[in-house]
C-alpha atoms as an extended CHARMM CRD file, in Angstrom:
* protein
*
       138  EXT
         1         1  UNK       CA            -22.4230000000        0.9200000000      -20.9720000000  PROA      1               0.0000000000
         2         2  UNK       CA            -21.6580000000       -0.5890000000      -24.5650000000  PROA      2               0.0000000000
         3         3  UNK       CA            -18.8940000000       -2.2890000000      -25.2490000000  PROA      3               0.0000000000
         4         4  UNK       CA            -16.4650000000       -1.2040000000      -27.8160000000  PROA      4               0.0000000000
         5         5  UNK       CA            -14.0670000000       -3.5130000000      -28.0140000000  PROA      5               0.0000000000
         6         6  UNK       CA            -12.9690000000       -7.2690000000      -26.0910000000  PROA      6               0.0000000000
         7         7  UNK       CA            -10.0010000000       -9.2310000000      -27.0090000000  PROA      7               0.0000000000
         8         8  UNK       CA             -8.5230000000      -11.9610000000      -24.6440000000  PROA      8               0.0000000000
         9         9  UNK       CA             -4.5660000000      -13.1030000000      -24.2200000000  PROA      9               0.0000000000
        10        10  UNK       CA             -3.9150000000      -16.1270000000      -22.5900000000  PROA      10              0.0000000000
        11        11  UNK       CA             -0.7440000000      -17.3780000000      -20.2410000000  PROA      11              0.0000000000
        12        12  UNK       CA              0.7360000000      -20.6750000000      -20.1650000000  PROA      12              0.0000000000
        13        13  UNK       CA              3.7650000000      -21.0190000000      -17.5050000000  PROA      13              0.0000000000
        14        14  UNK       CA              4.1140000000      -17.8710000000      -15.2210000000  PROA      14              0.0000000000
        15        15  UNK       CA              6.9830000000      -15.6900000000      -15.5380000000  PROA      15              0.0000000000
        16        16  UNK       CA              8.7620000000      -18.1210000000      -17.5730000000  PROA      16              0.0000000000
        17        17  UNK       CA              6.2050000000      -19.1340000000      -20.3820000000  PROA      17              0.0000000000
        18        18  UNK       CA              4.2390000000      -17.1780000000      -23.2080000000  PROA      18              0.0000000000
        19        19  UNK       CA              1.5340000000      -15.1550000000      -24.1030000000  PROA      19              0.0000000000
        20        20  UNK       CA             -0.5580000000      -14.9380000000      -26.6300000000  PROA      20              0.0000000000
        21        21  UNK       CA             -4.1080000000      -14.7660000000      -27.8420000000  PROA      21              0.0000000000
        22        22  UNK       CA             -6.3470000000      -17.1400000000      -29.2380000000  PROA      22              0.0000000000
        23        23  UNK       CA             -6.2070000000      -15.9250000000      -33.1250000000  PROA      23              0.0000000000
        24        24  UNK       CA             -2.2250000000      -15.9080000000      -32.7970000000  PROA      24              0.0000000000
        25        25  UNK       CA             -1.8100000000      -12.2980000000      -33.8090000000  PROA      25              0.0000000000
        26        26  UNK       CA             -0.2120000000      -11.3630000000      -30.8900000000  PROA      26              0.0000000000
        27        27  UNK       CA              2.4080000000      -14.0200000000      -29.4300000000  PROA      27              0.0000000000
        28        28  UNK       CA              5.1310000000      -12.6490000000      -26.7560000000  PROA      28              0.0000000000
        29        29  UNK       CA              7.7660000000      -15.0170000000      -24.6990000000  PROA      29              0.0000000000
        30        30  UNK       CA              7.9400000000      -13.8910000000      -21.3210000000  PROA      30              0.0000000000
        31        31  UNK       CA             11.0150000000      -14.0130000000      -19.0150000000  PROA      31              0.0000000000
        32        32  UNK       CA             11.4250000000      -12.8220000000      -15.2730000000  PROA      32              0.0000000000
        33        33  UNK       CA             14.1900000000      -10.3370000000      -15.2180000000  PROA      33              0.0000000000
        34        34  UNK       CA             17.5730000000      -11.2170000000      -13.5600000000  PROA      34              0.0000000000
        35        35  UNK       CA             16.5530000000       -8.3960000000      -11.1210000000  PROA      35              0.0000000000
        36        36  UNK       CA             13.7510000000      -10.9200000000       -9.7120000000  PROA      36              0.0000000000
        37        37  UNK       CA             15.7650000000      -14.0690000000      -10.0130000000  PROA      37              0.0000000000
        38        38  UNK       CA             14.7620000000      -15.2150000000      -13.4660000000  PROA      38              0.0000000000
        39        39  UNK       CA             17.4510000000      -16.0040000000      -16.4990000000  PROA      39              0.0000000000
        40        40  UNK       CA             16.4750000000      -12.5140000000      -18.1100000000  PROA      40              0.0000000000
        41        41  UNK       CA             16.8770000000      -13.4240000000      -22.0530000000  PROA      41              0.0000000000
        42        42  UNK       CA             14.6130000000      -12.0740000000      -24.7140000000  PROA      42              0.0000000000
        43        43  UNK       CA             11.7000000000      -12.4860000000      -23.4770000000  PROA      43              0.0000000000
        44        44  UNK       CA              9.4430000000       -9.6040000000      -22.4400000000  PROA      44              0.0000000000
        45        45  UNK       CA              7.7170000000       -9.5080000000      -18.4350000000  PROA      45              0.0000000000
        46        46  UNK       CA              4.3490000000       -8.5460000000      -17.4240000000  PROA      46              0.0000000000
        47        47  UNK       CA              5.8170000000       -5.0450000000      -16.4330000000  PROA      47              0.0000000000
        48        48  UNK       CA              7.0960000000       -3.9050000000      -20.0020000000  PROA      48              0.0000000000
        49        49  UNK       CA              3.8830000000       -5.2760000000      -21.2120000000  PROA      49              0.0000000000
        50        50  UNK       CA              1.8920000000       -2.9360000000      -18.8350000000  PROA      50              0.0000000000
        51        51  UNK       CA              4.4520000000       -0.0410000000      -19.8880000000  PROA      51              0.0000000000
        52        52  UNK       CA              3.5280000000       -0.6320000000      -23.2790000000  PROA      52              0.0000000000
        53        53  UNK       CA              0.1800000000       -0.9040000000      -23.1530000000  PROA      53              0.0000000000
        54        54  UNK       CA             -0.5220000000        2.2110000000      -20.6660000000  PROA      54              0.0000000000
        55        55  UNK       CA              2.0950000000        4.3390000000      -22.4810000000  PROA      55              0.0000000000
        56        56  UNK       CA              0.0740000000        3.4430000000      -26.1550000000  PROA      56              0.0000000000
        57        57  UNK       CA             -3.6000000000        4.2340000000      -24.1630000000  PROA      57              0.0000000000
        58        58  UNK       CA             -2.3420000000        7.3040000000      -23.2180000000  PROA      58              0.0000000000
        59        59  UNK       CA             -0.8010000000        8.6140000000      -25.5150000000  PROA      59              0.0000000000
        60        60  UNK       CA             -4.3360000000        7.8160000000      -27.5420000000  PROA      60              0.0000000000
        61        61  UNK       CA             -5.9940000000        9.8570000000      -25.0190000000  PROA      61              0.0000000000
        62        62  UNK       CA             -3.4950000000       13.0900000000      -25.4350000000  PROA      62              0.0000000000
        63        63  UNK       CA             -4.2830000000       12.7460000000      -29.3710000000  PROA      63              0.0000000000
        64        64  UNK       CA             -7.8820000000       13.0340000000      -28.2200000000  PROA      64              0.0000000000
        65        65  UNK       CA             -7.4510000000       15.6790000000      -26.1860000000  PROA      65              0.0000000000
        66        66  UNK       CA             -5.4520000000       17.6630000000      -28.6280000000  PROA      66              0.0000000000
        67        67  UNK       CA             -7.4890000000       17.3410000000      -31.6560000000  PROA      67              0.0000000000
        68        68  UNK       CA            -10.6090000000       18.6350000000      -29.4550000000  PROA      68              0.0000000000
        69        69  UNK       CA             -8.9270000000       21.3180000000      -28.6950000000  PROA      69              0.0000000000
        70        70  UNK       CA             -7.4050000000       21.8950000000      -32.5070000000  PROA      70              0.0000000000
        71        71  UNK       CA             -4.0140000000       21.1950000000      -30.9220000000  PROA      71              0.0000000000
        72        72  UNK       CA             -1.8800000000       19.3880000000      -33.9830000000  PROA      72              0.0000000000
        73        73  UNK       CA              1.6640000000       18.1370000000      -32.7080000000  PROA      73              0.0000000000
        74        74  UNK       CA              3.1730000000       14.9620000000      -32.4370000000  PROA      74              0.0000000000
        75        75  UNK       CA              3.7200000000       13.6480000000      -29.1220000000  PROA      75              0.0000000000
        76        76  UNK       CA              5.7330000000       10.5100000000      -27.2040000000  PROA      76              0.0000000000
        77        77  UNK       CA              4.6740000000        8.7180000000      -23.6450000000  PROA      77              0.0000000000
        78        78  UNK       CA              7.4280000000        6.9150000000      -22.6150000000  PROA      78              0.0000000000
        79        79  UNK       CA              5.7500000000        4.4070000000      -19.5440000000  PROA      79              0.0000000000
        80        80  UNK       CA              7.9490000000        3.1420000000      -17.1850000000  PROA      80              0.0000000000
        81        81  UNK       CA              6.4930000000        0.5270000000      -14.7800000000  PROA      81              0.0000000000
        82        82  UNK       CA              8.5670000000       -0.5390000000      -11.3490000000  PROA      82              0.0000000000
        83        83  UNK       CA              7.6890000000       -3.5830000000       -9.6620000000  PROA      83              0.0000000000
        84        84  UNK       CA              8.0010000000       -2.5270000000       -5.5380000000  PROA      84              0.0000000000
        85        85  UNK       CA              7.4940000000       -4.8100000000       -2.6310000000  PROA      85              0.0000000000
        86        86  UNK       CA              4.5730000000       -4.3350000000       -0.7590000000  PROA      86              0.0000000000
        87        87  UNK       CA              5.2380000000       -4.8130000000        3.6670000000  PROA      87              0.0000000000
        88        88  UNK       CA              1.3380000000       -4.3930000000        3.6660000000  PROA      88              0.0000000000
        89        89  UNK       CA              0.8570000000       -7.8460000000        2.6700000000  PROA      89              0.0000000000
        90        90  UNK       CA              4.5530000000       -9.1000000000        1.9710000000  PROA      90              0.0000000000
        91        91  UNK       CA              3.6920000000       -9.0770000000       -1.6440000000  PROA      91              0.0000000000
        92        92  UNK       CA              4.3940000000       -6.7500000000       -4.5750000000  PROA      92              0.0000000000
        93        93  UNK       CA              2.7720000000       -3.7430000000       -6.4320000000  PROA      93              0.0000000000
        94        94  UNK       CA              3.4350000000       -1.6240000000       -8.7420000000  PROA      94              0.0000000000
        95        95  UNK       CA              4.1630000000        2.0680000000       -9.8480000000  PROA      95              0.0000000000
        96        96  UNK       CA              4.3340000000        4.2790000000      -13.0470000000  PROA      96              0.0000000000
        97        97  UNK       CA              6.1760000000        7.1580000000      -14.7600000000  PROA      97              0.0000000000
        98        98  UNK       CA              4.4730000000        8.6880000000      -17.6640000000  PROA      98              0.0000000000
        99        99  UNK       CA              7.2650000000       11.0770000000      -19.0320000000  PROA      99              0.0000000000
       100       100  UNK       CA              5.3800000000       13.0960000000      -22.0420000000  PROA      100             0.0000000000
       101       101  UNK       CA              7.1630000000       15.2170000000      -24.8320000000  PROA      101             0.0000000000
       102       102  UNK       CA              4.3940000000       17.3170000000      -27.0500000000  PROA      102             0.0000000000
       103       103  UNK       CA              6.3070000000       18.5670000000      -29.9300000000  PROA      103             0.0000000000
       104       104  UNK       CA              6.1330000000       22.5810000000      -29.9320000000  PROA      104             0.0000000000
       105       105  UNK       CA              4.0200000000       23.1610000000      -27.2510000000  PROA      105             0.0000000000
       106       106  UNK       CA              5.0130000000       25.4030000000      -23.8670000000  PROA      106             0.0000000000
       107       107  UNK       CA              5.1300000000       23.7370000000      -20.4420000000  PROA      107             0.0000000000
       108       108  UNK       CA              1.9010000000       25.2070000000      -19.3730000000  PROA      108             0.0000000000
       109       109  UNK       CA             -0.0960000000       24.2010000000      -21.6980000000  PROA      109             0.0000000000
       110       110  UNK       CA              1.7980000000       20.3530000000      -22.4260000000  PROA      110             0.0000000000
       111       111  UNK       CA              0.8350000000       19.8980000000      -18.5920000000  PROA      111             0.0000000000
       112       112  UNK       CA             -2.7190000000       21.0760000000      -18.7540000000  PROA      112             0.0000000000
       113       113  UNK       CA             -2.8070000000       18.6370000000      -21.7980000000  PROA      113             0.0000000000
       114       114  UNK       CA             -1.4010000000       15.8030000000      -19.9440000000  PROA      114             0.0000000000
       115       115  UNK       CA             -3.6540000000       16.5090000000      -16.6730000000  PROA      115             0.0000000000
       116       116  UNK       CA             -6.7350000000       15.9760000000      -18.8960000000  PROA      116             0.0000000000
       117       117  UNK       CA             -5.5120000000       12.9530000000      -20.9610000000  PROA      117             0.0000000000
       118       118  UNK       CA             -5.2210000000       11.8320000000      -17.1430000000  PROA      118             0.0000000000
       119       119  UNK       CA             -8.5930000000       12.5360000000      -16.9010000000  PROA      119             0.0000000000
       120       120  UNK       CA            -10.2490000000       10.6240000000      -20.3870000000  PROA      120             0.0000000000
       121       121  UNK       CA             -7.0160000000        7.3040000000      -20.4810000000  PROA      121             0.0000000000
       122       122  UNK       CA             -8.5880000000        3.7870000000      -19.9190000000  PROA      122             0.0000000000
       123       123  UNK       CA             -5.9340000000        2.6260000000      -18.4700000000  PROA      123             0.0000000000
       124       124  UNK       CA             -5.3160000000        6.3940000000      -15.7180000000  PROA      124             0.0000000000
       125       125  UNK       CA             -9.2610000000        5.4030000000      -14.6320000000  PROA      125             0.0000000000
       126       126  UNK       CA             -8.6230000000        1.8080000000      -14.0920000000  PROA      126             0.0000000000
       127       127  UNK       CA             -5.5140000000        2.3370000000      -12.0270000000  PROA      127             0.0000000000
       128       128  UNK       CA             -6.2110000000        5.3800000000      -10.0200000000  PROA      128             0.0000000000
       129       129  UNK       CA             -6.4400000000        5.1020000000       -6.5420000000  PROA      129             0.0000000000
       130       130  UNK       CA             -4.8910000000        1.9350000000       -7.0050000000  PROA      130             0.0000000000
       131       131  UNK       CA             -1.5950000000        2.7650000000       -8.2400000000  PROA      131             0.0000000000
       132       132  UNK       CA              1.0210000000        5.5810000000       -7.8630000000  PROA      132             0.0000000000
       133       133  UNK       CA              1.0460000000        6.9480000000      -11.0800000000  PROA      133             0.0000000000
       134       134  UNK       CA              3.5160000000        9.9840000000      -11.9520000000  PROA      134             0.0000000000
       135       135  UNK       CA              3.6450000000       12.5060000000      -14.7850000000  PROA      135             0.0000000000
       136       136  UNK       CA              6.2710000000       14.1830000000      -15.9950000000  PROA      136             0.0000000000
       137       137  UNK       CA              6.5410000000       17.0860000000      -18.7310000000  PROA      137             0.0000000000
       138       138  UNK       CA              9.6590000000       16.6910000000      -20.8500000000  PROA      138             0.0000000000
């Protein structure tokens, strides 16, 4: 398999440090919510960096799948992550919502779309099986 791509973040401090990698393009505070006993504040958490990354991947992957088959519309993924507790192990997992909107395009063929961006996203392969991840049409 050849790599196509590598980058690296680093974490100092948890839930209540930073993030950031080692050129310091990318630099994010991070903050446990109130919901999980933090301070909240403006920092981001580990779960709206997930949404953001997964919802960006796949909405990557529909633009793929669209232009090969000479669909051209705009679309929005709008990822939302929840944090669950897990009585398996008395730890925690998580769960995702992709909610899609494909500008112009029936129901039919927006979910056929979707269900093959499922398919080809980086981030769908890595977490399936894994993961309960939902999509919705809207």
């Amino acid at each position: 398999m050849k790599k196509l791509y590598e980058t690296t973040v680093i974490n100092t401090g948890g839930r209540k440090g930073e993030v950031h990698s080692p050129d310091n393009i990318f630099f994010q505070d991070i903050a446990s919510p109130k919901e999980l006993g933090g301070e909240g504040g403006s920092g981001s958490n580990p779960e709206q960096l997930f949404a953001a990354g997964y919802s960006a991947c796949f909405n990557s992957a529909l633009e793929l799948v669209m232009s090969k088959q000479k669909i051209e519309a705009a679309s929005t993924v709008e990822g939302t992550v929840s944090l669950y507790s897990d009585p398996e192990d008395n730890g925690f997992k998580i769960g995702v919502v992709l909610s899609v909107h494909i500008e112009g395009v029936d129901p039919e063929t927006a979910q056929q779309l979707v269900e093959t961006a499922h398919q080809v996203c980086p981030y769908s392969k890595a977490t399936r099986g894994n993961i309960e991840v939902e999509l919705n049409i809207i």
